[in-house]
Backbone as CSV, one residue per row, in Angstrom:
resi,resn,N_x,N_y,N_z,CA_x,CA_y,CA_z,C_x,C_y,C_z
1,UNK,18.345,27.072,25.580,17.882,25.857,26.224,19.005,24.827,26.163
2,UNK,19.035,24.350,27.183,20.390,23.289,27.330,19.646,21.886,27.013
3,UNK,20.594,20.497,26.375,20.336,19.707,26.168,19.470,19.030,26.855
4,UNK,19.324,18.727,28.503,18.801,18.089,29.311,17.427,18.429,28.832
5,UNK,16.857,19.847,29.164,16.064,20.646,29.589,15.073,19.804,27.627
6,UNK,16.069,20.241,26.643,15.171,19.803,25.101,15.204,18.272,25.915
7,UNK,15.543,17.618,25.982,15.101,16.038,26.080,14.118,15.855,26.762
8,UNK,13.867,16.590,28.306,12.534,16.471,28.681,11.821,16.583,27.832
9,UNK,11.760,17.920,27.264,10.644,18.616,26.557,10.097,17.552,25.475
10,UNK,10.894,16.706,24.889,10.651,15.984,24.065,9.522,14.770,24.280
11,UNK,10.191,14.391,25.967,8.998,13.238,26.557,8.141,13.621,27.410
12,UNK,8.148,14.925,27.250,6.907,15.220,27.698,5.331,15.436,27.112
13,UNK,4.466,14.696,27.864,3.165,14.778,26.968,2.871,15.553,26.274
14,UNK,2.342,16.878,26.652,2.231,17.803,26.211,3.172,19.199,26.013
15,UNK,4.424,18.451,25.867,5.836,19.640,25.218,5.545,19.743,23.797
16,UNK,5.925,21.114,23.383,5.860,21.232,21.892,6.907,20.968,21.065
17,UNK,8.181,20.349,21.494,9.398,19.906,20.454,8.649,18.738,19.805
18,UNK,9.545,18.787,18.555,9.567,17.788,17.834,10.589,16.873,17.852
19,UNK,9.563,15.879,18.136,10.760,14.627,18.397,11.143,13.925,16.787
20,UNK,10.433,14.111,15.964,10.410,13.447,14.646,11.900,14.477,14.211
21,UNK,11.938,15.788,14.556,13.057,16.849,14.213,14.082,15.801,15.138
22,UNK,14.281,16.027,16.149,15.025,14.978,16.838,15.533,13.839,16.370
23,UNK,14.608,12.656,15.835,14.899,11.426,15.653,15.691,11.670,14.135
24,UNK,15.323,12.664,13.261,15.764,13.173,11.989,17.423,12.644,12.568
25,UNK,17.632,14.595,12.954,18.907,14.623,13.075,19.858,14.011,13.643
26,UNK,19.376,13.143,14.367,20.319,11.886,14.962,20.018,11.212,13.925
27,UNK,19.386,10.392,13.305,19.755,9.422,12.386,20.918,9.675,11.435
28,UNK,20.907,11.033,10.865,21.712,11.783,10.095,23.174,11.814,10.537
29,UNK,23.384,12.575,11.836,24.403,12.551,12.187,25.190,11.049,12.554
30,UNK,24.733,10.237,13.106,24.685,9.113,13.271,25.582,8.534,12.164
31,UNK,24.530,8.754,10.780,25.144,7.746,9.684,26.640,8.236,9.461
32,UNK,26.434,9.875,9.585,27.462,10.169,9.164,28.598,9.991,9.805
33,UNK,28.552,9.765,10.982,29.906,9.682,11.564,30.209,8.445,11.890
34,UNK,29.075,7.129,11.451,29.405,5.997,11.033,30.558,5.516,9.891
35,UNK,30.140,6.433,9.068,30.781,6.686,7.489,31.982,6.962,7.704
36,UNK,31.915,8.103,8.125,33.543,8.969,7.867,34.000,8.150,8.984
37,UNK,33.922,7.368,9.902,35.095,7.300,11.033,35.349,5.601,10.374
38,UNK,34.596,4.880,9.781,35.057,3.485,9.198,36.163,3.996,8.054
39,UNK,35.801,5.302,7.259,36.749,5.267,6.469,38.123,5.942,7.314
40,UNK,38.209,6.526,7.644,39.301,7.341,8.359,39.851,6.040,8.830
41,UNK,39.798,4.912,10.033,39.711,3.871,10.201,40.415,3.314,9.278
42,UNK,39.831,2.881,7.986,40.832,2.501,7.213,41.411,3.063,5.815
43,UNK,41.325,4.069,6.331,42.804,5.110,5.565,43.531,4.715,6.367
44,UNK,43.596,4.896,7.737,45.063,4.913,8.402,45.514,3.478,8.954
45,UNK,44.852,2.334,8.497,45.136,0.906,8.924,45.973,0.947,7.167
46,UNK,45.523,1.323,5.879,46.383,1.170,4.797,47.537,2.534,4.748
47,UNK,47.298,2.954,5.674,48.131,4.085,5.425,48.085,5.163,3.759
48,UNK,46.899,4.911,3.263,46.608,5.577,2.154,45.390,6.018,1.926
49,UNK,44.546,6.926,1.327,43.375,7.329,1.174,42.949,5.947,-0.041
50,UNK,41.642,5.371,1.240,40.650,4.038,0.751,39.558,4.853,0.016
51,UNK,39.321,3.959,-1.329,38.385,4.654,-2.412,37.096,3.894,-1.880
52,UNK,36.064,4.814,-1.010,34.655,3.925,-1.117,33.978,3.269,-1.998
53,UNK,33.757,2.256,-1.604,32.855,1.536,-2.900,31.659,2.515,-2.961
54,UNK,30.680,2.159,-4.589,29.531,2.684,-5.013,28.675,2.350,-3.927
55,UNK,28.487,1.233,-3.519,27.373,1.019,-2.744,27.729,1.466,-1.866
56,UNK,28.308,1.601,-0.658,28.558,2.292,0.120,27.669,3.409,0.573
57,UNK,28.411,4.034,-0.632,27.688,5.858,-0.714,26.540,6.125,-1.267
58,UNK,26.299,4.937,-2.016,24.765,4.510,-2.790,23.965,4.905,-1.200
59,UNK,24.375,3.164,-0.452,23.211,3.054,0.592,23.123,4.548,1.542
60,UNK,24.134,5.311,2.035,24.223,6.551,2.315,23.757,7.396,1.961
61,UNK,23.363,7.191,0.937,22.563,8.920,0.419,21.484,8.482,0.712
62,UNK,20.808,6.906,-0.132,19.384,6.873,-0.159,19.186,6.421,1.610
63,UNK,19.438,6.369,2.535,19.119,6.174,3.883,18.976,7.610,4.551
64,UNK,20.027,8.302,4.046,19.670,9.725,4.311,18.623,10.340,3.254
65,UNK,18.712,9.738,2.162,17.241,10.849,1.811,15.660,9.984,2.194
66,UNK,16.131,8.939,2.568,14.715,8.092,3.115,14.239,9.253,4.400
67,UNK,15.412,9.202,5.457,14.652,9.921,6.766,14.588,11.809,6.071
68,UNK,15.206,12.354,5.290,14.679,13.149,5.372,13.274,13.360,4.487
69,UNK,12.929,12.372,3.362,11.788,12.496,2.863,10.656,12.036,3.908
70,UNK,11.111,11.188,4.771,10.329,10.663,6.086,9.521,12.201,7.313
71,UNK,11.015,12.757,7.599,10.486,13.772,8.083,10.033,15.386,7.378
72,UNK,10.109,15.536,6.140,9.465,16.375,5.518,7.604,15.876,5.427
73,UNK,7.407,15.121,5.171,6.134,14.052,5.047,5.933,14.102,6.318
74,UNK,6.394,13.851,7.779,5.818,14.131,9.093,5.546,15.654,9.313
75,UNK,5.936,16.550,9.087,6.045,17.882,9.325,4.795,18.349,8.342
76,UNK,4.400,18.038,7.147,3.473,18.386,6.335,2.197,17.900,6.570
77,UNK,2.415,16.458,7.586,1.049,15.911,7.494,0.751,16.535,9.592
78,UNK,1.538,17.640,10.415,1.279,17.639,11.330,0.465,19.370,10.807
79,UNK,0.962,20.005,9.960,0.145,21.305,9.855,-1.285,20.872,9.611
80,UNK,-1.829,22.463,10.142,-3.386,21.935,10.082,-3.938,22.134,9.088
Protein backbone atom coordinates (compact mmCIF):
# COMPACT_ATOMS: atom_id res chain seq x y z
CA UNK A 1 0.00 0.00 0.00
CA UNK A 2 1.45 3.32 -1.00
CA UNK A 3 1.38 6.36 1.22
CA UNK A 4 -1.52 8.26 -0.46
CA UNK A 5 -3.75 5.24 -0.59
CA UNK A 6 -2.81 4.67 3.94
CA UNK A 7 -3.80 8.41 4.35
CA UNK A 8 -7.13 8.00 2.83
CA UNK A 9 -7.65 4.98 4.64
CA UNK A 10 -6.98 6.82 7.69
CA UNK A 11 -9.88 9.58 7.00
CA UNK A 12 -11.96 7.47 6.08
CA UNK A 13 -15.09 6.74 8.18
CA UNK A 14 -15.20 3.48 8.17
CA UNK A 15 -11.29 2.45 7.17
CA UNK A 16 -9.67 0.14 9.55
CA UNK A 17 -6.08 1.93 10.00
CA UNK A 18 -5.13 3.30 12.94
CA UNK A 19 -4.73 6.70 13.07
CA UNK A 20 -3.66 6.78 16.87
CA UNK A 21 -0.63 4.18 15.19
CA UNK A 22 -0.20 7.08 12.82
CA UNK A 23 -0.31 10.07 15.08
CA UNK A 24 2.22 7.75 17.41
CA UNK A 25 4.80 7.48 14.87
CA UNK A 26 4.91 10.87 13.63
CA UNK A 27 5.13 12.38 16.90
CA UNK A 28 8.16 10.11 17.44
CA UNK A 29 9.83 10.61 14.41
CA UNK A 30 9.16 14.16 14.49
CA UNK A 31 10.87 14.66 17.93
CA UNK A 32 13.50 12.87 16.77
CA UNK A 33 14.64 14.55 13.97
CA UNK A 34 13.90 17.73 15.83
CA UNK A 35 16.70 16.55 18.22
CA UNK A 36 19.35 15.23 16.17
CA UNK A 37 19.20 17.98 13.40
CA UNK A 38 19.40 21.07 16.28
CA UNK A 39 22.30 19.16 17.49
CA UNK A 40 24.10 18.35 14.25
CA UNK A 41 23.23 22.16 13.64
CA UNK A 42 25.28 22.98 16.32
CA UNK A 43 28.10 20.64 16.21
CA UNK A 44 28.93 22.12 12.99
CA UNK A 45 28.23 26.01 13.83
CA UNK A 46 31.09 25.05 16.92
CA UNK A 47 32.81 22.94 14.80
CA UNK A 48 33.00 20.34 17.70
CA UNK A 49 30.73 17.63 19.12
CA UNK A 50 28.00 19.89 21.53
CA UNK A 51 27.35 17.94 24.90
CA UNK A 52 23.36 17.99 25.31
CA UNK A 53 22.15 19.31 28.30
CA UNK A 54 20.18 16.85 30.93
CA UNK A 55 17.07 18.42 30.25
CA UNK A 56 17.13 18.25 26.91
CA UNK A 57 17.19 14.49 26.77
CA UNK A 58 15.23 14.48 30.06
CA UNK A 59 12.23 16.28 28.12
CA UNK A 60 12.91 13.70 25.10
CA UNK A 61 12.53 10.59 26.56
CA UNK A 62 9.62 11.54 28.86
CA UNK A 63 7.62 13.13 25.64
CA UNK A 64 8.43 10.06 23.90
CA UNK A 65 7.43 7.77 26.57
CA UNK A 66 4.24 10.01 27.23
CA UNK A 67 2.93 9.20 23.45
CA UNK A 68 3.97 5.85 23.59
CA UNK A 69 2.32 5.09 27.02
CA UNK A 70 -0.58 7.22 25.32
CA UNK A 71 -0.84 4.86 22.48
CA UNK A 72 -0.34 1.53 24.23
CA UNK A 73 -3.46 2.72 26.58
CA UNK A 74 -5.41 3.57 23.12
CA UNK A 75 -4.78 0.19 21.60
CA UNK A 76 -5.79 -1.69 24.95
CA UNK A 77 -8.79 0.28 25.61
CA UNK A 78 -9.93 -0.31 21.59
CA UNK A 79 -9.84 -4.40 22.07
CA UNK A 80 -13.02 -5.84 22.91
Amino acid sequence: MNIKEYLKDLIAVGGNQSSGRFAFLFSVLLSNVVLWFAWLLACIYARTLVDIPEGVYTAYGLANGVAFLGKGMQSFAERP
